[in-house]
N, C-alpha and C positions, 0 to 999 in steps of 0.2 A: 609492419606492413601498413600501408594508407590505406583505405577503403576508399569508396565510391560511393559517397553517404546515400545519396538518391538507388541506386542500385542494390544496395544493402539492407535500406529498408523495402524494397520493393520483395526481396525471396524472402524475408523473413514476415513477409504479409503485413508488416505495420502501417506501410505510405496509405492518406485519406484520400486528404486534399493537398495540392502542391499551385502557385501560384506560379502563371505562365513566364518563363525567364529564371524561374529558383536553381533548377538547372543546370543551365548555362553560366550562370554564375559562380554554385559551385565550385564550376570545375574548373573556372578560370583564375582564379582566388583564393586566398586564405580567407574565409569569410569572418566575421564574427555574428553570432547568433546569440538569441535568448531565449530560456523557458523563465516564467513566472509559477512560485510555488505558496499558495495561502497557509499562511500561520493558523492555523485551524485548532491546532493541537500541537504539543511541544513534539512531537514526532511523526514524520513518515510514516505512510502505512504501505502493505506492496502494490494498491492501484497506483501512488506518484511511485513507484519505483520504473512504471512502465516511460515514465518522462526523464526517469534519470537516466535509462540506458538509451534515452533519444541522445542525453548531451552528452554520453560516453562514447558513440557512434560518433557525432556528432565531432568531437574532438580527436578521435583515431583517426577520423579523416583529414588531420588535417585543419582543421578550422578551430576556432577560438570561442570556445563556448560560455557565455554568461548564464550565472543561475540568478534569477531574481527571488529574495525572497520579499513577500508585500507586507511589510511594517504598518502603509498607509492603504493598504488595497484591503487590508485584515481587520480595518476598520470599517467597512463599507460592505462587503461581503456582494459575492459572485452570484448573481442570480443564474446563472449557466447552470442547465440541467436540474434546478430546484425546483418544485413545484411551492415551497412556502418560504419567505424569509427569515434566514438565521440570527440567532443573538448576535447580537456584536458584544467584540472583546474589551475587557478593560485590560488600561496602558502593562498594568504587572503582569496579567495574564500574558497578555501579546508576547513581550519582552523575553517571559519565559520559552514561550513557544517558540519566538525565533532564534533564539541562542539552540535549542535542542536542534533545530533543521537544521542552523549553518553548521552544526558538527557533525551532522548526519552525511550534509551533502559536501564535507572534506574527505571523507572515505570513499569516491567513487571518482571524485575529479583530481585528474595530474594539476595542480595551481602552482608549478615550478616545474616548466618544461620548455622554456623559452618563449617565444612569441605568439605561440597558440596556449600559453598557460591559460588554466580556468581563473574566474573571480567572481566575486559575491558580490552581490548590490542591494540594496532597499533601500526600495520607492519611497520611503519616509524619509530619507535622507534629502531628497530631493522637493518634498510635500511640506517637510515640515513649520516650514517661512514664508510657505505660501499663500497670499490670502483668497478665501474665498473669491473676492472681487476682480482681483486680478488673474484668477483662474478663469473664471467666464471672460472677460474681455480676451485675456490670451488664448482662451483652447473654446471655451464653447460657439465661441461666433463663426469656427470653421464646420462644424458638424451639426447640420441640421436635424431636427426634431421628426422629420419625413426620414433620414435615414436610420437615424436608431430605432426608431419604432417599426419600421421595417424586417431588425432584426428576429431572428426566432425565439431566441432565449426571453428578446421582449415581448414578443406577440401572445408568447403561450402563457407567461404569467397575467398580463392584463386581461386576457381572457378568460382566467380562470378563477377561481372561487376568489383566491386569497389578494387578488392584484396584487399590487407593484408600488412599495415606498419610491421617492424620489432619490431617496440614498443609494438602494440600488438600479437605479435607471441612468443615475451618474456612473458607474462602475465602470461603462464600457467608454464615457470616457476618458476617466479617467487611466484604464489601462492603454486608452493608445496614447497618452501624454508621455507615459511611462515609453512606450516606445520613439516617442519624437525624441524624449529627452536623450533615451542611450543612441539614437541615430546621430545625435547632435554631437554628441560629449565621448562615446566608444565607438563610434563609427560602424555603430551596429545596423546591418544589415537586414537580418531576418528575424523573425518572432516565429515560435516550435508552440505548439502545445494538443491538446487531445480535440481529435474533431469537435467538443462542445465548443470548444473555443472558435472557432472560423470568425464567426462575426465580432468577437470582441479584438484577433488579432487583425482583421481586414479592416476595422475601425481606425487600428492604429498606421495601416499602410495609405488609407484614404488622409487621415489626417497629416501623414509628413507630406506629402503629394500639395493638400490645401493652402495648408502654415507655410512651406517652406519649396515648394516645386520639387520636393525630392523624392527618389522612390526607393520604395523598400519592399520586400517580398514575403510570403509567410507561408507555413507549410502545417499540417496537421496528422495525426497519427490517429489509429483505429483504435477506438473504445475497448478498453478489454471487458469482454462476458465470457461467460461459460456457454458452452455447449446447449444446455439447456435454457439459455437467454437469460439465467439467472444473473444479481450483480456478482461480480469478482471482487476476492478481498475478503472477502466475509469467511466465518468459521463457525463454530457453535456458540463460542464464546464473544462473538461481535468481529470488529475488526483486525484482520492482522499486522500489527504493527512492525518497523523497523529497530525500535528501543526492547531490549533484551527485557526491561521490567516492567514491560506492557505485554509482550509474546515471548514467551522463552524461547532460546536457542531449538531446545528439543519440540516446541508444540510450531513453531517456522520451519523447522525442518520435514513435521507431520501436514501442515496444510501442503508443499508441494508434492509429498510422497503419496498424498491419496486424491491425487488430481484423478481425473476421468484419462479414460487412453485418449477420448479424441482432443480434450485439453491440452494435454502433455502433447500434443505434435505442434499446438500452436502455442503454446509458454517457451518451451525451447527453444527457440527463434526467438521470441519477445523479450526473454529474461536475461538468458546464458550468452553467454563470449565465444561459444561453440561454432565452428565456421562452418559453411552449407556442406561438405565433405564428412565432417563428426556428424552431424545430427543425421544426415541421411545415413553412414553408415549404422549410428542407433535405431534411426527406425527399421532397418534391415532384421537387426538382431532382434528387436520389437516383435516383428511379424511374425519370425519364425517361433519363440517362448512368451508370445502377449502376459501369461503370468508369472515371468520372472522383473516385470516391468522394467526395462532398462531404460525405457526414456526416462518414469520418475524419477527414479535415483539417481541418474545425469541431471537432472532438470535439479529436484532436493538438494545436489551438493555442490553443485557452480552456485546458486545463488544464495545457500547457508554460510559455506565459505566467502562470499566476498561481504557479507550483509554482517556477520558472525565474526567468526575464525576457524583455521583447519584444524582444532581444539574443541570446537564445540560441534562443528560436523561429526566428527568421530564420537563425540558423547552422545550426542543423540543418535548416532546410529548405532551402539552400543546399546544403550537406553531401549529404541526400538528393539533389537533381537532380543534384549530380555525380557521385556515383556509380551512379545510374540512366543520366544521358547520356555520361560520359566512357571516350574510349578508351585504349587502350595507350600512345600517345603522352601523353597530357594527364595521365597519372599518374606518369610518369618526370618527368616535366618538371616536378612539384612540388618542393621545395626550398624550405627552414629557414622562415619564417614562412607561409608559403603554405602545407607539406603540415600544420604543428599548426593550422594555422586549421580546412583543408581535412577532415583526416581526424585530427587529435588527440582525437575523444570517440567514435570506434569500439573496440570490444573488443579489447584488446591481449595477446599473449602472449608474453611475455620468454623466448629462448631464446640458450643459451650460444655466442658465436664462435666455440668450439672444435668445436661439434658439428655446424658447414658450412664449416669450412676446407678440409677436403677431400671437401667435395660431400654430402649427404647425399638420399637417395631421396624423392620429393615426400611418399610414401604413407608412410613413416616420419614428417618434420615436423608432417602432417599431423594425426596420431593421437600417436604416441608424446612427440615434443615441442612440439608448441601444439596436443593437443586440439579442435581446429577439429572433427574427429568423433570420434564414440565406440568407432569400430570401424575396422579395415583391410576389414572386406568391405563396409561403409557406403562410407568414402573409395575403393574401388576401382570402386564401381559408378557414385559419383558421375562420379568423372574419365571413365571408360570411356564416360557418359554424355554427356561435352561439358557438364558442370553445374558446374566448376571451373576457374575462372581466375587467376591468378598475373599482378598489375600490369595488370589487364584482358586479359590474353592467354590463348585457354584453351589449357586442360592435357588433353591427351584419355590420353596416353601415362601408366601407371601406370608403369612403368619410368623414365620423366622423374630425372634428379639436378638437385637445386637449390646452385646454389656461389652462396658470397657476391656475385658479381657480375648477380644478380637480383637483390639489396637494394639498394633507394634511397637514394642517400646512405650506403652500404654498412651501412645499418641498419635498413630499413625493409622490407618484402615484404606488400603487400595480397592478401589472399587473398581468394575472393569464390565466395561458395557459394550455387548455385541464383542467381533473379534479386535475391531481399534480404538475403540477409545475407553481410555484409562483416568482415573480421579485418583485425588489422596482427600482423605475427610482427616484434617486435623484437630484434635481437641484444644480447647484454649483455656 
C-alpha cells in the first residue's frame, strides 16, 4: 500500500517543519529525497533510527529515498544542537565508521525495487578533488555572512562560553553544497532531517535558488525526548546502539520494554510499521490492563525484530521471563550452553580472580570493582533495602563477603538490582 508521506507523518506526530509547496509536490511525483547521517561512530544508535523510519516512510510512499552518509561533513562536524566543539575524526577512524552505517542502513532500505530503489552516497566522494579555492569561489560567494550568522545553531554557540571554530561555521555550507550537488546530479528534490537541522537544510534550498535559480524544498521531523524532557537514547549504560556488540539484542530489547506508558504512545508511531488502526487498537487494550503493558511489548518487538532478528526477539523475551520468574535454584543450575543462551547478552563486568580469592565485601564488588552502582551510600541503601540479589538470593547484609564459591561455574555472579535490572560480574 503507498502512503501519503505528509499525512503519515502528520498522525504519527512526527511532521515539524514542512516548507510551503513540499506537499503538493509530493503528491504529484515520485520525489527523490535525502537525509544526511554523521559518521560519529561506526554505528547507529536509536535517536538516527528516528531518521531512518523518515526514509522508510519516505520510500513506502512512493518516493526514492537517498541516504547520505558524510565521509566529508564527518570531518568538519555539526555544530547543530552542540553546545562545545567535537574532535574530528581521523581518515581510519572515519572509514571504519562509515562502512559500519552503510551496513546498518542496507537493513531498512528496499535498494532493488525498481525506480524508487534506495542509494548511498558520500559527500566525500564529491569533496574530495575539491579545492579549497575553488569551493569559496563556487559556493561561498552565493551565501552571505549576514545569513549564516543569522542561523540558530550559529547564534547560540557564538554566544556562548566556547564560540565557534571556522571549521564549523563552514558546515552549514557546506551541507547545502551537498545538496546543490544531489539536486544537480539525482535530481533530488527535498532534504529530511530532525528539526535541529532547519537552518542548515534551508541553507541548502537558499543556495540552489542563488547558484542555479532552482528550487528545492525541505522538511524536518520532531526531536525525540522523553516524557520527562529528558534526552532519548540513553540507558544506564550510555548510548543505545543499533550494532549487537555495542547493545545486545536482549538489553535493545529492555530499553523499549521499559519505556514510560506515556512514551510508549509516542515511540509506537515514531518507531514501528504499525498502521493508525493496530496502534489504537493497542492502546484500547493498554487502558483497559495498563500493567500488562501491551503497547511496550508491541513497540520492544517490531523494532528488535527489524533492527535484530525474529531469533533474538524470542531470546530476549525468553531471557526476560527468566529472570523476572526464576529463582535461586534455576540460576545455579545453569551451566555452559544453557547459562550463554540464558543470560549471555546481559551487561557484563569483568573482574580479576585475584580480587575474590580471599573474599571480598559485597559493597566493595558492588561499586569499586563491577560498578553495578555509582556510589557505596547508593549500594548500601540498596541492599539494606532487600532491593539486591546475588544468583536470585537476596543480600539484605551490607557486611555480606562474596568468595569465589558464589560464582557459577566459578565464573559467573548474577547481580540483580531493584526488579529490572540485571549484571553478570565475570571473573578473569
Amino acid at each position: 500500500m503507498t502512503l501519503n508521506f505528509i499525512e503519515e507523518l502528520k498522525w504519527r506526530g512526527i511532521l515539524h517543519d514542512v516548507m510551503p509547496g513540499t506537499e503538493e509536490l509530493l503528491t504529484s511525483e515520485m520525489v527523490t529525497g535525502y537525509i544526511g547521517f554523521d559518521p560519529t561512530a561506526d554505528s547507529l544508535h536509536v535517536g538516527s533510527l528516528a531518521q531512518i523510519m523518515t526514509l522508510v516512510r519516505f520510500q513506502m510512499s512512493g518516493h526514492k529515498p537517498l541516504a547520505l552518509v558524510g565521509g566529508a561533513t564527518g570531518m568538519v562536524g555539526d555544530p547543530s544542537g552542540k553546545s562545545a566543539e567535537r574532535n574530528l575524526l581521523d581518515a581510519d577512524t572515519l572509514s571504519k565508521n562509515l562502512e559500519g552505517i552503510k551496513k546498518q542502513l542496507t537493513q531498512f532500505l528496499d535498494f532493488d525495487c525498481g525506480a524508487n530503489s534506495a542509494e548511498l552516497v558520500n559527500n566525500y566522494d564529491w569533496f574530495k578533488n575539491y579545492s579549497f579555492l575553488d569551493f569559496i569561489r563556487d559556493a561561498g560567494k552565493h551565501i552571505t555572512v549576514n545569513y549564516m550568522m543569522a542561523k540558530d545553531s550559529v547564534k547560540n554557540r557564538i554566544n556562548g562560553e566556547s564560540g565557534m571554530s571556522f571549521t564549523e561555521f563552514s558546515y552549514q555550507l557546506i551541507q547545502g553544497y551537498d545538496f546543490y550537488y544531489l539536486w544537480k546530479e539525482k535530481n533530488c528534490k527535498i532534504q529530511m532531517g530532525g528539526s535541529d537541522q532547519w537552518g542548515n537544510i534551508t541553507t541548502g534550498t537558499e543556495f540552489i535558488r542563488r547558484k542555479a535559480s532552482g528550487e528545492a524544498f525541505a522538511l524536518t521531523t520532531q526531536l525525540i525526548k522523553k516524557s520527562d524532557g529528558t534526552k532519548f537514547g540513553k540507558s544506564e549504560g550510555g548510548n543505545v546502539w543499533l550494532d549487537r556488540n555495542k547493545t545486545s539484542p536482549y538489553k535493545f530489547y529492555q530499553f523499549w520494554l521499559n519505556v514510560t506508558d506515556e512514551d510508549a504512545k509516542s515511540y509506537i508511531r515514531i518507531f514501528t510499521l504499525l498502521n493508525q488502526s493496530e496502534i489504537e487498537a493497542l492502546e484500547a487494550q493498554h487502558q483497559i490492563a495498563p500493567h500488562e503493558r501491551h503497547l511496550q511489548k508491541a513497540l520492544a518487538k517490531d523494532v528488535t525484530i527489524r533492527v535484530h532478528s525474529m531469533e533474538d526477539y524470542h531470546q530476549a523475551v525468553e531471557t526476560t521471563e527468566f529472570l523476572f520468574k526464576s529463582k535461586a535454584d534455576d540460576v545455579v543450575n545453569l551451566h555452559g550452553e544453557a547459562f550463554d543462551k540464558m543470560l549471555g547478552g546481559i551487561d557484563t563486568f569483568e573482574v580479576s580472580k585475584n580480587e575474590v580469592i580471599n573474599g571480598v565485601n559485597l559493597v566493595n564488588l558492588l561499586v569499586d570493582l563491577a560498578s553495578v552502582f555509582p556510589s557505596k551510600t547508593e549500594a548500601r541503601k540498596m541492599v539494606t533495602g532487600n532491593a539486591v540479589s546475588i544468583n536470585k538470593s537476596k543480600m539484605a547484609d551490607v557486611n555480606a563477603v562474596i568468595t569465589n564459591e558464589h560464582f557459577i561455574d566459578d565464573q559467573f555472579l548474577l547481580v540483580s538490582k531493584g526488579k529490572k535490572e540485571n549484571y553478570l560480574i565475570k571473573l578473569v
